[in-house]
N, C-alpha and C positions, 0 to 999 in steps of 0.2 A: 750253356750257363751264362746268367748274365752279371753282373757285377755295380751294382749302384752306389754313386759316394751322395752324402748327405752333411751339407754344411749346418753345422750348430751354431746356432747364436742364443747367447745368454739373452735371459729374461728382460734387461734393461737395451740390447740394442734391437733396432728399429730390422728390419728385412729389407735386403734391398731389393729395387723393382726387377735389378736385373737377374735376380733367382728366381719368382715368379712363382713361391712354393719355396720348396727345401730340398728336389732332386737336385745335385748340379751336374752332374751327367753318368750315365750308362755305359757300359762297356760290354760287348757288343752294341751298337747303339743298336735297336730297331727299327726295321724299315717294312715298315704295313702299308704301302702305299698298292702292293696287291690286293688289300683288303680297302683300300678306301672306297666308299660309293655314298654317291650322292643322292638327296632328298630321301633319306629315311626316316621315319618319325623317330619323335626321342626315345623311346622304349627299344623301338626293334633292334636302333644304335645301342644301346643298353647293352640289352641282351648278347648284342653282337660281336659288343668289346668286351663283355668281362669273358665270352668265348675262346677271343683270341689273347688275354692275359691269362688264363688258367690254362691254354695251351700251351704257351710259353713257358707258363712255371712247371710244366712238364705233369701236370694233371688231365690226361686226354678222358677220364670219366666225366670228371666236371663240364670239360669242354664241351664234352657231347651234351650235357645236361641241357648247360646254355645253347646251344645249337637248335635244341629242341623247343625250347624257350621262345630263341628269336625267332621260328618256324609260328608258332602257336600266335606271338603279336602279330606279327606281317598278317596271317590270316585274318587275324581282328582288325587291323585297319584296313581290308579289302573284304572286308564285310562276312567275311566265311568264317564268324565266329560260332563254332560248334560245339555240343558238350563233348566231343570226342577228337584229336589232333585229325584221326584218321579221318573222320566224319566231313572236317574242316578240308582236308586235301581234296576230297573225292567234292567238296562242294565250290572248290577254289578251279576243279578242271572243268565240273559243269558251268562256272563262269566264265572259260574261257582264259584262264589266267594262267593257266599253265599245263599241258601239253601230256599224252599218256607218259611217255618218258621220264618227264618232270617228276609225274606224280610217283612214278617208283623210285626218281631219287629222292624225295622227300621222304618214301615209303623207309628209304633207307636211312637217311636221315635222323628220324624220329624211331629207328628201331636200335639205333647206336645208342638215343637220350634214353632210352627205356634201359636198357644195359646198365648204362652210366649212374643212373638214378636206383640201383637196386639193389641191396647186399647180396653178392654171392660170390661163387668163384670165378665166375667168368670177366675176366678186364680188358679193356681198349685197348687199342697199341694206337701209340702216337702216330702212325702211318693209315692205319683205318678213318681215327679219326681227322689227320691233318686232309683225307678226300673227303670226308663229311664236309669241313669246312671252303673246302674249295666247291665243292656242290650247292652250301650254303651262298658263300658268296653267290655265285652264276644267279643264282635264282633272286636273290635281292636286286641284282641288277636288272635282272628281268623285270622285275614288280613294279620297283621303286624309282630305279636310277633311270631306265631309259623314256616312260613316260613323261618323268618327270623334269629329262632334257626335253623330250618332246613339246611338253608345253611352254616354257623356257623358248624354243625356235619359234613355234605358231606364233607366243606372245612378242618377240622382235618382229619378226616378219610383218606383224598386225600397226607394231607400232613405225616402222620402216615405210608401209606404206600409208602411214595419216601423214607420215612426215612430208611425204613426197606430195600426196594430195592438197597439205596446205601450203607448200613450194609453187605448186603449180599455178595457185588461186591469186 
């Protein structure tokens, strides 16, 4: 359970800079720093946080929903935009992008958001879905995060050595 205080200020005083918003802090704070990853687009981040806030709030249906969600972007911005999730996987591993393995946890993945997304009796447990979201993760780092350093090094290294080449001259 988390515990948020929220400072009120009446209508005639100003906000100060150092509240930033209206949280002024949490209790447990949170520490998502297992989930952070680099160079995602802004949707898949979207998708990806309101994932791990409706986990939090102890909604693991929603979570998975989202999960599925951020599955379905990531596809579209790697071009494996399909009329079917499923369609989109199996067109994401003929690209090369992600590995048979992958694709059954994605399989898996996307069969928790189907769950999530459905009225019936059947419900998530915070444990099923907190490996969805750890399977999620891995695979955005996969996609997004490590190419994305990749290019990030090539581009130092490119620029490293013009530097050296007009040192030389």
């Amino acid at each position: 359970m988390q515990v948020t205080s929220f400072h009120h200020l009446s209508d005639n005083q100003p906000i100060p800079d150092e509240l930033d918003g209206y949280e002024v802090r949490a209790v447990p704070e949170l520490d998502r720093k297992q989930y952070q990853i680099n160079h995602l687009p802004e949707d898949v981040a979207r998708f990806f946080s309101d994932a791990i806030v409706v986990m939090e709030a102890g909604v693991p249906d929603a979570a998975a929903v989202q999960l599925r969600r951020t599955l379905e972007a990531a596809a579209a911005h790697k071009g494996a935009s399909k009329k079917t999730l499923v369609q989109s996987v199996e067109q994401m591993m003929a690209d090369g992008l992600v590995t048979r393995d992958f694709r059954d946890v994605l399989t898996h993945v996307r069969k928790l958001g189907n769950i999530g997304a459905h009225a019936s009796d059947e419900k998530l447990t915070a444990t099923e879905v907190d490996r969805a979201l750890s399977f999620t993760t891995q695979f955005l780092r996969n996609v997004f995060e490590v190419p994305g350093e990749l290019e990030l090094l090539v581009a130092e290294s490119a620029s490293d050595e013009a530097a050296n080449a007009t040192a030389e001259v």
